[in-house]
Backbone of each chain as ProteinMPNN parsed JSONL, in Angstrom:
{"seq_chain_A": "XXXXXXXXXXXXXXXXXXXXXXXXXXXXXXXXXXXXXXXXXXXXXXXXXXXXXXXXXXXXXXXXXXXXXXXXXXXXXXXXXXXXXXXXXX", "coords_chain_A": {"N_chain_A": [[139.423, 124.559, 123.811], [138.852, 122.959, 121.805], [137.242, 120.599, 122.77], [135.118, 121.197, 123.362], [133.443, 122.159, 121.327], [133.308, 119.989, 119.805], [131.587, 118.191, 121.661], [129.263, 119.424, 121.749], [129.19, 119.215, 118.73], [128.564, 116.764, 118.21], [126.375, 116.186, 119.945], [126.279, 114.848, 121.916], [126.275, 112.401, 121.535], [127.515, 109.729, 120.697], [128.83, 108.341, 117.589], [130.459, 106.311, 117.068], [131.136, 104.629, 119.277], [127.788, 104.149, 119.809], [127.557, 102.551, 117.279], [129.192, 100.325, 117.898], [128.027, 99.048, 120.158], [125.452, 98.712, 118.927], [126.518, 96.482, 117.476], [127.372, 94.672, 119.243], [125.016, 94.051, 120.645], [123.904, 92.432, 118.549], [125.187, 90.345, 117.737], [125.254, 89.4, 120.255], [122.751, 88.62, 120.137], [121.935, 86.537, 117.967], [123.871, 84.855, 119.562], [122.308, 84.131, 121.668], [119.825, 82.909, 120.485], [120.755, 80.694, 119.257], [121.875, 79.112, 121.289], [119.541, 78.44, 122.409], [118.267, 77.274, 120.281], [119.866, 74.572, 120.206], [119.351, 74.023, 122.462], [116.828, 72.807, 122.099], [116.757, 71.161, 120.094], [118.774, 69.274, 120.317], [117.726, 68.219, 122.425], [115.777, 66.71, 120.828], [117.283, 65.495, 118.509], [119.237, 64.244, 119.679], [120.189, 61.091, 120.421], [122.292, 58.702, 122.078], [125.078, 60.337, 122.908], [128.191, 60.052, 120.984], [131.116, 59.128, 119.819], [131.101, 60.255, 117.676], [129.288, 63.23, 115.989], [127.064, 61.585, 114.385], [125.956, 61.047, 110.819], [123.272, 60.599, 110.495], [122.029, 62.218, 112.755], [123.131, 64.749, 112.068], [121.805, 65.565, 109.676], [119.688, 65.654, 111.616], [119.475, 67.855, 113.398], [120.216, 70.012, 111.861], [118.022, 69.85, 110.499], [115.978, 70.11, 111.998], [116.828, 73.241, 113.006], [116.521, 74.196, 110.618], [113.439, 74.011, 110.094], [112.302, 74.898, 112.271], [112.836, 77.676, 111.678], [111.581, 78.006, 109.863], [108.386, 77.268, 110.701], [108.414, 79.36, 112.73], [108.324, 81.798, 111.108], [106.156, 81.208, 109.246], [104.025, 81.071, 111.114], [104.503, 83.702, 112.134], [103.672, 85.443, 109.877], [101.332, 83.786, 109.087], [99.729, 85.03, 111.762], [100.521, 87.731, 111.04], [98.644, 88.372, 109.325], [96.301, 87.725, 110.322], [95.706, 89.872, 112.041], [95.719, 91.661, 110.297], [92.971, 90.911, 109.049], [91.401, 91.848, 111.29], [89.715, 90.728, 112.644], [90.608, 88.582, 114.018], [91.526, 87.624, 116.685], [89.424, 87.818, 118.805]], "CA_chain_A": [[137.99, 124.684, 123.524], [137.904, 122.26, 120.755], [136.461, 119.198, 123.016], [133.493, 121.364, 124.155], [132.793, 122.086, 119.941], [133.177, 118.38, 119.595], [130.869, 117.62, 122.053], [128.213, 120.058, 121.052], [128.653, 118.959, 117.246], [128.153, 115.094, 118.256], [124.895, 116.292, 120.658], [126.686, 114.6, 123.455], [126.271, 110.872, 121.091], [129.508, 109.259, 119.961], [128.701, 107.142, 116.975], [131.64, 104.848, 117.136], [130.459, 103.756, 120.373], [126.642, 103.507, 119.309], [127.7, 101.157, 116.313], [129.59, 99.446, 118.435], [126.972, 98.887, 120.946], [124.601, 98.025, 118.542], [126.853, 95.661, 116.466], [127.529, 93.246, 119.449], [123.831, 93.432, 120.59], [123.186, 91.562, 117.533], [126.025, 89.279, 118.133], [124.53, 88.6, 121.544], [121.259, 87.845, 120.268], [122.681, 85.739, 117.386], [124.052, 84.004, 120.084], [121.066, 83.699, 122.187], [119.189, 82.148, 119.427], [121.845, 79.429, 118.983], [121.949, 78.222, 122.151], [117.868, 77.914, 121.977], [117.884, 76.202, 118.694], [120.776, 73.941, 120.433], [118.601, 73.082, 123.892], [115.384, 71.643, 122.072], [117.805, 70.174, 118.835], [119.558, 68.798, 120.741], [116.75, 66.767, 123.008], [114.897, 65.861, 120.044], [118.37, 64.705, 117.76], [120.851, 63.312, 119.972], [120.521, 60.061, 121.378], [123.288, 58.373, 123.24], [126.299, 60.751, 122.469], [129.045, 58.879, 120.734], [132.128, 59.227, 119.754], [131.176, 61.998, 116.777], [128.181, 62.806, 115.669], [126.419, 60.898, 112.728], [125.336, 61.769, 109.672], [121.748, 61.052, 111.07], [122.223, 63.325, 114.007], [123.819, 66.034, 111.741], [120.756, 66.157, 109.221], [118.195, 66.176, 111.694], [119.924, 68.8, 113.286], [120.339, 70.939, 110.748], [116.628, 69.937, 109.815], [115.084, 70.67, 113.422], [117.309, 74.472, 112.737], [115.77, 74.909, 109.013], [111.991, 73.781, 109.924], [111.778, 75.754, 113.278], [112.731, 78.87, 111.605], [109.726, 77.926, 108.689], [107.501, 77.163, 111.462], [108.436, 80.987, 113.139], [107.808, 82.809, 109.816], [104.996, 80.914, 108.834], [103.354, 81.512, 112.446], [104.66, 85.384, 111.687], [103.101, 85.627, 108.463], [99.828, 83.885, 109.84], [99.4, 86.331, 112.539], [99.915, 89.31, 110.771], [96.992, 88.223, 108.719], [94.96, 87.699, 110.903], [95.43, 91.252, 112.417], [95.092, 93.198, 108.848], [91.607, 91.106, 109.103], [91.238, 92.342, 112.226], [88.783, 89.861, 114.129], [91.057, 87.035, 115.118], [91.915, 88.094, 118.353], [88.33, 87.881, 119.224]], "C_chain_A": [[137.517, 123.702, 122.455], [137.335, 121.118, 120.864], [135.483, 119.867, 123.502], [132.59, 121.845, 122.59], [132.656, 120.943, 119.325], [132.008, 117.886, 120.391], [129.543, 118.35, 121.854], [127.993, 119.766, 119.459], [128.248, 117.306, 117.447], [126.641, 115.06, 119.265], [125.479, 115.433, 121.596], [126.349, 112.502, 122.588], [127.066, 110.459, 120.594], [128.774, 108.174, 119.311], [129.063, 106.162, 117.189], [130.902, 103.978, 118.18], [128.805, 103.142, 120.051], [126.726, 102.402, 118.312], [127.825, 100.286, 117.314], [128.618, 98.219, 119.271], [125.984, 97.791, 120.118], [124.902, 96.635, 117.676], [127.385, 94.083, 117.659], [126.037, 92.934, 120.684], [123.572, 92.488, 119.725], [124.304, 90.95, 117.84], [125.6, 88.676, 119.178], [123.321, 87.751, 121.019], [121.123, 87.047, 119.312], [122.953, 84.917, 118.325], [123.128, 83.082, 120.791], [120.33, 82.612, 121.619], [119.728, 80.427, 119.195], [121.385, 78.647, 120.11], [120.007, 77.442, 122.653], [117.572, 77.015, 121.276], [118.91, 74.765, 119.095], [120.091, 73.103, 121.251], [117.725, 72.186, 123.246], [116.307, 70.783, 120.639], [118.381, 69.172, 119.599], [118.628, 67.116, 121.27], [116.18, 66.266, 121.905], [115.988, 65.343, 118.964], [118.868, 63.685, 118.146], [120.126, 62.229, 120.92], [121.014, 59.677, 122.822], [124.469, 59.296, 122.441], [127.525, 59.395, 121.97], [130.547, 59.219, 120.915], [132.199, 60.385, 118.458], [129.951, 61.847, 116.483], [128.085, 62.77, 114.27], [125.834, 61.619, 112.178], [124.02, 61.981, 109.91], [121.464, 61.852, 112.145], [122.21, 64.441, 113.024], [122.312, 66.566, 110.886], [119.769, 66.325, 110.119], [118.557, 67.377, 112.92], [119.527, 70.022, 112.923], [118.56, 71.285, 110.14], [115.771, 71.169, 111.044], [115.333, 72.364, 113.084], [116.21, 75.115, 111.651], [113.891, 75.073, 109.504], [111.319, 74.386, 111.302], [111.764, 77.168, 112.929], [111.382, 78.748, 110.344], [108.83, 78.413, 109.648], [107.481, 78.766, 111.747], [107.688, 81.8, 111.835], [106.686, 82.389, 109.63], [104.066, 81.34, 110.199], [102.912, 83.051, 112.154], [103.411, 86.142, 110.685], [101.47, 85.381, 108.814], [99.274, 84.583, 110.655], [99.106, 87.383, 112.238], [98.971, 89.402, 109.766], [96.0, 88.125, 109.284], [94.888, 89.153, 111.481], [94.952, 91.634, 111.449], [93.495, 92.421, 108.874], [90.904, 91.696, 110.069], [90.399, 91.889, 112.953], [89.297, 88.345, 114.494], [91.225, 87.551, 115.799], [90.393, 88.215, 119.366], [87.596, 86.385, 119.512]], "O_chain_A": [[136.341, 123.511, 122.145], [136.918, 120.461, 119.91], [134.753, 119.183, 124.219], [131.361, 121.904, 122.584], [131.926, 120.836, 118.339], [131.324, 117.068, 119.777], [128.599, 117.561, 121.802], [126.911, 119.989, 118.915], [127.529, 116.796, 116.589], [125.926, 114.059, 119.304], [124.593, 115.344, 122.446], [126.259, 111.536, 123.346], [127.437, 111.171, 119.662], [128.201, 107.274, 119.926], [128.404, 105.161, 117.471], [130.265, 102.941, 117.995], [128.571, 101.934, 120.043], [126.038, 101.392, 118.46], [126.91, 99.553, 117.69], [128.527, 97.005, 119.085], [125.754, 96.611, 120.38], [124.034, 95.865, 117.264], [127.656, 92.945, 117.277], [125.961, 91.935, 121.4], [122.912, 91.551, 120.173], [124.342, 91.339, 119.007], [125.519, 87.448, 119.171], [122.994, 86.607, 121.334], [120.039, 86.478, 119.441], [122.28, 83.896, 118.176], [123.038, 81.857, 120.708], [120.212, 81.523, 122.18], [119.119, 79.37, 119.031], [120.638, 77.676, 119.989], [119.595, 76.35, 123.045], [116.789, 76.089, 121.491], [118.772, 73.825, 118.313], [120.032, 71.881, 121.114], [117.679, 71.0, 123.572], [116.187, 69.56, 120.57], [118.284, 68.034, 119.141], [118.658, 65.925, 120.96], [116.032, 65.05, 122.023], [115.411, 64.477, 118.307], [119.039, 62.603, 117.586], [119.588, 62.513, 121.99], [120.652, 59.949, 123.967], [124.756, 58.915, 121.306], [127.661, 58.258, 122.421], [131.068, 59.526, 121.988], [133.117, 61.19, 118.296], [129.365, 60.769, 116.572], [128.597, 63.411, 113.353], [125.244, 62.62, 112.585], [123.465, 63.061, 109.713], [120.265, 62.093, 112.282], [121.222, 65.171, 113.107], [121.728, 67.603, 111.202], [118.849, 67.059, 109.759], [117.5, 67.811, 113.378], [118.769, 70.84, 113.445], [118.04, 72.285, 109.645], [115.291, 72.302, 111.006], [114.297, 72.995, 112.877], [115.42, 76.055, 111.739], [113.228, 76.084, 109.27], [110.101, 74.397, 111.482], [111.011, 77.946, 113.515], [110.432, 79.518, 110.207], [108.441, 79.58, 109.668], [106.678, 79.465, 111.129], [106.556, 82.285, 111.843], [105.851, 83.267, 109.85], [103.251, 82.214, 109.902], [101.801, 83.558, 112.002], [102.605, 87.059, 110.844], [100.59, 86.241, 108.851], [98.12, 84.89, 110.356], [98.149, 88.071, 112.596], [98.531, 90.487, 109.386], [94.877, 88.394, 108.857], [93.773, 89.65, 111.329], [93.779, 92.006, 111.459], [92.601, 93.253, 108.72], [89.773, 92.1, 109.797], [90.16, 92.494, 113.998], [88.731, 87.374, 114.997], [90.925, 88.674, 115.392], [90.4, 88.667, 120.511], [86.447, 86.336, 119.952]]}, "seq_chain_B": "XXXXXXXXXXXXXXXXXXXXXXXXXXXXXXXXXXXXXXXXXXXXXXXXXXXXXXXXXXXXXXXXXXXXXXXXXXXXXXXXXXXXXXXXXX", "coords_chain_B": {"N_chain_B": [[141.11, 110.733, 115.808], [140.22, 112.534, 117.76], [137.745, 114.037, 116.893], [136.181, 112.232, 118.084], [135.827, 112.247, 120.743], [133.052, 112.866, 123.242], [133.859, 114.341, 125.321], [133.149, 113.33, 127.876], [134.288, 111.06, 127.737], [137.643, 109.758, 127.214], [139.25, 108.824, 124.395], [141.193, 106.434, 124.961], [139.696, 105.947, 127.484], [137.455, 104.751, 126.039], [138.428, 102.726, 124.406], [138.658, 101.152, 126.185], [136.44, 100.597, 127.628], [135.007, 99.346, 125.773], [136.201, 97.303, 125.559], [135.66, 95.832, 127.946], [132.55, 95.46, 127.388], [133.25, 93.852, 125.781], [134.287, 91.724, 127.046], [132.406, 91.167, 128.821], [130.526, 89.864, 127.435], [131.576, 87.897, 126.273], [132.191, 85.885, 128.841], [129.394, 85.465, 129.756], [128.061, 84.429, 127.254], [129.957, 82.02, 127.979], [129.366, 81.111, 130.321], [126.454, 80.728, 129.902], [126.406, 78.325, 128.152], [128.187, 76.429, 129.984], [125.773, 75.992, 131.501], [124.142, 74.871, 129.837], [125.302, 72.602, 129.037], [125.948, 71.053, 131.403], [123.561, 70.312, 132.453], [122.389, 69.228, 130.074], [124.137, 66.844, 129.43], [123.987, 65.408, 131.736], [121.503, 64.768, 132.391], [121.588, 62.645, 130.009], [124.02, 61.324, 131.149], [123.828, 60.52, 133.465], [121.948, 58.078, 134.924], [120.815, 57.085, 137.581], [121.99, 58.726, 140.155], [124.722, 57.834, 142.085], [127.231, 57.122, 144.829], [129.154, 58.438, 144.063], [130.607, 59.752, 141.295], [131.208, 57.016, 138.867], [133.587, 55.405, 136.589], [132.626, 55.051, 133.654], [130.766, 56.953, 133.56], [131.796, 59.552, 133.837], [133.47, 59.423, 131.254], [131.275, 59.401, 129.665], [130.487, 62.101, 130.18], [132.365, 63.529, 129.038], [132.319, 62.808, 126.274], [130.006, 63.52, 126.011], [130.001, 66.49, 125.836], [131.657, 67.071, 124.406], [130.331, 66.709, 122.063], [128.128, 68.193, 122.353], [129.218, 70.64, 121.779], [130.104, 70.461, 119.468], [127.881, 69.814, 117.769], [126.504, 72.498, 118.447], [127.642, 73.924, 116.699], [127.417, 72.885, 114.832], [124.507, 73.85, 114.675], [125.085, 76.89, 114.665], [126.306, 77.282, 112.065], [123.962, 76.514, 110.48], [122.094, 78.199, 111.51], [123.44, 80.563, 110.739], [123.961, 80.683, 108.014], [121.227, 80.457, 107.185], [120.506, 82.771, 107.526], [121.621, 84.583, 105.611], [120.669, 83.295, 102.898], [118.104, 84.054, 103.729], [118.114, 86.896, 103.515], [119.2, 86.923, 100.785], [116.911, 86.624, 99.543], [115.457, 88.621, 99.757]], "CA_chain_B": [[139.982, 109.955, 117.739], [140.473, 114.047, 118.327], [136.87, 114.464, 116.224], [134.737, 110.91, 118.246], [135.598, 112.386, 121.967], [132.071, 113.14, 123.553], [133.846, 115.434, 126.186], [133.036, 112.756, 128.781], [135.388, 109.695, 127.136], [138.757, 110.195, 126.224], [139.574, 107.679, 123.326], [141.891, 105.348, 125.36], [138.946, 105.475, 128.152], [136.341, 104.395, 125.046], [138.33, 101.222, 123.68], [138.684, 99.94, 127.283], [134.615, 100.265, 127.691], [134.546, 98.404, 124.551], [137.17, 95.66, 125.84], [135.187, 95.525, 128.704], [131.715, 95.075, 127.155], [133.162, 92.452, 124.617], [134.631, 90.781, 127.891], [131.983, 90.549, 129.742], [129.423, 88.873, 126.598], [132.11, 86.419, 126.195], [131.91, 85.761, 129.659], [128.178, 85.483, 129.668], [128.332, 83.437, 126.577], [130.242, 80.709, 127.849], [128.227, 80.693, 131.381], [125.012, 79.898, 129.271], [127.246, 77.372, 127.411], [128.65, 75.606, 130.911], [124.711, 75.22, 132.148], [122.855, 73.482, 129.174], [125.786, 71.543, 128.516], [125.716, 70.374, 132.692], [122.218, 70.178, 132.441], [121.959, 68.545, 129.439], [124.65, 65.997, 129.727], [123.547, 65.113, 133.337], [120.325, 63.707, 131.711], [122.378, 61.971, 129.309], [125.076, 60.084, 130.979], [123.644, 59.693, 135.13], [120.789, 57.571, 135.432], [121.003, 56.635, 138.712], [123.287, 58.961, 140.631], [125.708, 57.433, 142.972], [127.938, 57.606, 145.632], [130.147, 59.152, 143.027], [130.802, 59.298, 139.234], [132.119, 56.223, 138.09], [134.201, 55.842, 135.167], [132.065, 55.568, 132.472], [129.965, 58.104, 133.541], [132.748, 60.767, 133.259], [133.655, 59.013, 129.796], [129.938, 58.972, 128.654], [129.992, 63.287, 129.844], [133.475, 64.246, 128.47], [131.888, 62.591, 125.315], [128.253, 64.361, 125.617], [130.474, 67.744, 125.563], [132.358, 67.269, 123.125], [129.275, 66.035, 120.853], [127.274, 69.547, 122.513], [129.842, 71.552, 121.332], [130.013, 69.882, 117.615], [126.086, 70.418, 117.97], [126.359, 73.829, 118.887], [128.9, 74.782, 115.946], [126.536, 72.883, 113.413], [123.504, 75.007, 114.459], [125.752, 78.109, 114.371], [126.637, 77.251, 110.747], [122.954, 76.355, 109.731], [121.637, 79.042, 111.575], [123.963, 82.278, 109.575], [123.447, 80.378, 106.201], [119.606, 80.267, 106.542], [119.97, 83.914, 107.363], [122.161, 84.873, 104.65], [119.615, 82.75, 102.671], [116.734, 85.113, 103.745], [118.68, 88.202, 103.028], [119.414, 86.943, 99.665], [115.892, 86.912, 98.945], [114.766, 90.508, 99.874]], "C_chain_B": [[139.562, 111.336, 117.953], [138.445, 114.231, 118.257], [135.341, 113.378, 117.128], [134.971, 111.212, 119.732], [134.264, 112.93, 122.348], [131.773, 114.159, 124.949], [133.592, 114.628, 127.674], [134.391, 111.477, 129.376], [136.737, 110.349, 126.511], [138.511, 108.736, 125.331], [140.25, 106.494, 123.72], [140.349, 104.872, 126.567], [137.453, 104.39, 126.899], [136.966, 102.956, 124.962], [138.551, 100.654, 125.292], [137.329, 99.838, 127.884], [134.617, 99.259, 126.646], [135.118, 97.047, 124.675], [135.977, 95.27, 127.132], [133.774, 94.576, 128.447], [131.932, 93.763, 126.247], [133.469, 91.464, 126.188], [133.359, 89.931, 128.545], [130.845, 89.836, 128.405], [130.199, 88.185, 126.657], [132.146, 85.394, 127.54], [130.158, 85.261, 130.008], [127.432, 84.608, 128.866], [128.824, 82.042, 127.196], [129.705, 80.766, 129.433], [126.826, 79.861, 130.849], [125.384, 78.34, 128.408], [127.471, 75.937, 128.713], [126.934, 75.458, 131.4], [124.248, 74.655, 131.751], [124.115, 73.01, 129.126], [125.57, 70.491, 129.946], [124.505, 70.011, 133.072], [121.649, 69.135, 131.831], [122.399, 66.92, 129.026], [124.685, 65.249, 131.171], [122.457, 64.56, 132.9], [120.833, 62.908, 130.939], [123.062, 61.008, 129.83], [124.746, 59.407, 132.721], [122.713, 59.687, 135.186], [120.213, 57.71, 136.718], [122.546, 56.905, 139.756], [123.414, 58.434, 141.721], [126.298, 57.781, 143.945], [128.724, 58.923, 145.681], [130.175, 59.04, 141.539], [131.666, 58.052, 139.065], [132.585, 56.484, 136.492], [133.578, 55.828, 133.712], [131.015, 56.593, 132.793], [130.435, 59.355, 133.38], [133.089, 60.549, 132.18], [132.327, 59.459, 129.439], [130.239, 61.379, 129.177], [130.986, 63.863, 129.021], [132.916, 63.884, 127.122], [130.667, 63.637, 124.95], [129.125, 65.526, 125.725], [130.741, 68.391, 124.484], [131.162, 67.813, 122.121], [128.086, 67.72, 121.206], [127.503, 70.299, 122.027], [129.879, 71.561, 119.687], [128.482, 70.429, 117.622], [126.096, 71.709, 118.028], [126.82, 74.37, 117.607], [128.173, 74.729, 114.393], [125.248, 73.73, 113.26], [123.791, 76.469, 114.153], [125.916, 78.315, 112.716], [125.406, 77.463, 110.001], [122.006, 77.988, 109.923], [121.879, 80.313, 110.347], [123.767, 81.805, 108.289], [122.152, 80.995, 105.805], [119.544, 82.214, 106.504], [120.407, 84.959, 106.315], [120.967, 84.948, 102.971], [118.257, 83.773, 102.305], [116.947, 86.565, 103.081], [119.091, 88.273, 101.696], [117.946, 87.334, 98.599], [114.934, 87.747, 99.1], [114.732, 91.228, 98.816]], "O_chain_B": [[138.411, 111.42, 118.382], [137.819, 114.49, 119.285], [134.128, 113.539, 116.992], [134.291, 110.415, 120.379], [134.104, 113.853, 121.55], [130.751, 114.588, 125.485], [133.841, 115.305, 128.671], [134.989, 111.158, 130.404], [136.842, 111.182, 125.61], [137.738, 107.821, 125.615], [140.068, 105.486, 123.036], [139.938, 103.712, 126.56], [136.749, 103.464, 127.302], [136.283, 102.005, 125.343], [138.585, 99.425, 125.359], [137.137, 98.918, 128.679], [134.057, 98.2, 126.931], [134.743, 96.0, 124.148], [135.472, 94.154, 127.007], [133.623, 93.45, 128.921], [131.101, 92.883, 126.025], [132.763, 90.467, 126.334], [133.222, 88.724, 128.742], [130.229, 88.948, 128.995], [129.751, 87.252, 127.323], [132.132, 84.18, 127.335], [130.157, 84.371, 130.858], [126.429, 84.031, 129.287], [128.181, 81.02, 126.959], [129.795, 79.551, 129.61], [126.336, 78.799, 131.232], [124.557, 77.459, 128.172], [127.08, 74.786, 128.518], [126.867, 74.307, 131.832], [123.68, 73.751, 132.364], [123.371, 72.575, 130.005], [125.133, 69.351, 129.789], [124.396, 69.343, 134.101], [120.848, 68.328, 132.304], [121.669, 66.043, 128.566], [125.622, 64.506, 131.463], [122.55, 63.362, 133.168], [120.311, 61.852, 131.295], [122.987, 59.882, 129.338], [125.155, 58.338, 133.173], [122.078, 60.715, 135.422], [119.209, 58.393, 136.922], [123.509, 56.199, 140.053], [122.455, 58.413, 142.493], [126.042, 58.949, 144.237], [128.932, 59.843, 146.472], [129.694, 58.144, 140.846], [132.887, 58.186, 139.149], [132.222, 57.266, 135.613], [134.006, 56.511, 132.781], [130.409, 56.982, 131.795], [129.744, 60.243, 132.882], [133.156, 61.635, 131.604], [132.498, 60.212, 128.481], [130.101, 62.032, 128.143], [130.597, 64.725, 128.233], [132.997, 64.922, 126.466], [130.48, 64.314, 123.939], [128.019, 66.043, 125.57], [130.452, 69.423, 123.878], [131.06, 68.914, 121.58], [127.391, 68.197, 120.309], [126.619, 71.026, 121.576], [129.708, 72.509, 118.92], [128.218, 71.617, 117.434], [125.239, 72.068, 117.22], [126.314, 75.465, 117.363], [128.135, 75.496, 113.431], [124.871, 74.226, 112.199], [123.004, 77.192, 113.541], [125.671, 79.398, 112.184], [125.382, 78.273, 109.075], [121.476, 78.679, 109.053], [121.122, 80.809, 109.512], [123.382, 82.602, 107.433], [121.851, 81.665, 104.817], [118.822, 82.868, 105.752], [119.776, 85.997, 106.114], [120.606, 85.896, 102.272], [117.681, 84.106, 101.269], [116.175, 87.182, 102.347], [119.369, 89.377, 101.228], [117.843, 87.938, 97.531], [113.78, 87.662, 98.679], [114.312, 92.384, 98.87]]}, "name": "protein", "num_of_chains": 2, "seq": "XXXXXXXXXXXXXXXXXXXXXXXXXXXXXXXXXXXXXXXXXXXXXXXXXXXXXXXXXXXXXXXXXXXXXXXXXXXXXXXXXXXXXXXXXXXXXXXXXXXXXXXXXXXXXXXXXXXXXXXXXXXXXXXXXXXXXXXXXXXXXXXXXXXXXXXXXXXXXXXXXXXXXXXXXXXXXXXXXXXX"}
C-alpha cells in the first residue's frame, strides 16, 4: 500500500521529473536562440570562410550577439512603455 | 527513489524517459545544426553548381563547417556570458 500513499501525497506530480522537464526546456531554448543568433551572424560576419576565423570575424560576431540582444531589450523596454501609456497601439 | 514513484513510473522506467528525452533533443539539436550549416555553406562555396562538386568546392565546404561550428561555439560563449551578465545585474 505504500505506492498508492506515495502517489496520493505527490497528487499524481513527480517533481524530479517536472525539474527535469523543465531544466532541459531551457537548455533547448538556449539552444534555439544560438542557432538564430548563428544564421543572421553568421550572413552578416563571415565572408569567404578560411582557414580559422579572424580576429575581425570573431569581434563582429560577438558584436552582432551583444547588440542584437540591446536592440531586443531596448525594443522590450520601448513597448512596454508604450502600453503603461496606453495609446500606442492606436 | 521508494518516496518519487508516481504509482504509474517505476524509477528504472523514469531515468529511461529521461535518457530518452535527452536523446531525442540531442538528436534534434544536431538536425537543426546539419541544415543551416548545408544551407549556409551551399551559398558559400557553389556558385555555379555543376555536373558535380569539384575539388575545391568540397575543400571551400569542409572549411565553411568547420568555421560554422567555431562560429557557433563563439556565439554560445557570448551568448551565456551576456546572460550571466544580466543576472548579475538584478
Amino acid at each position: 500500500m505504500s505506492d498508492l500513499s506515495d502517489y496520493s501525497g505527490n497528487k499524481g506530480v513527480d517533481s524530479e521529473l517536472q525539474d527535469f522537464l523543465m531544466a532541459e526546456k531551457q537548455k533547448a531554448q538556449f539552444h534555439a536562440q544560438i542557432h538564430e543568433f548563428n544564421d543572421f551572424c553568421w550572413d552578416k560576419c563571415v565572408d569567404k570562410p578560411g582557414a580559422k576565423l579572424d580576429s575581425r570575424t570573431e569581434t563582429c560576431i560577438t558584436n552582432c550577439v551583444e547588440r542584437f540582444i540591446d536592440v531586443s531589450l531596448l525594443i522590450t523596454n520601448r513597448f512596454a512603455q508604450m502600453l503603461e501609456k496606453g495609446g500606442g497601439m492606436n | 527513489m521508494d518516496s518519487l514513484s508516481t504509482g504509474t513510473l517505476s524509477g528504472v522506467q523514469k531515468e529511461e524517459l529521461m535518457d530518452q528525452v535527452k536523446q531525442q533533443i540531442a538528436i534534434a539539436n544536431a538536425q537543426e545544426l546539419l541544415t543551416k550549416m548545408s544551407e549556409k555553406c551551399f551559398k558559400k562555396c557553389i556558385n555555379k553548381p555543376g555536373t558535380a562538386l569539384d575539388n575545391s568546392e568540397q575543400k571551400c565546404i569542409a572549411m565553411c563547417m568547420d568555421r560554422y561550428m567555431d562560429a557557433w561555439n563563439l556565439v554560445s560563449r557570448t551568448y551565456s556570458s551576456r546572460i550571466q551578465r544580466e543576472r548579475n545585474n538584478m
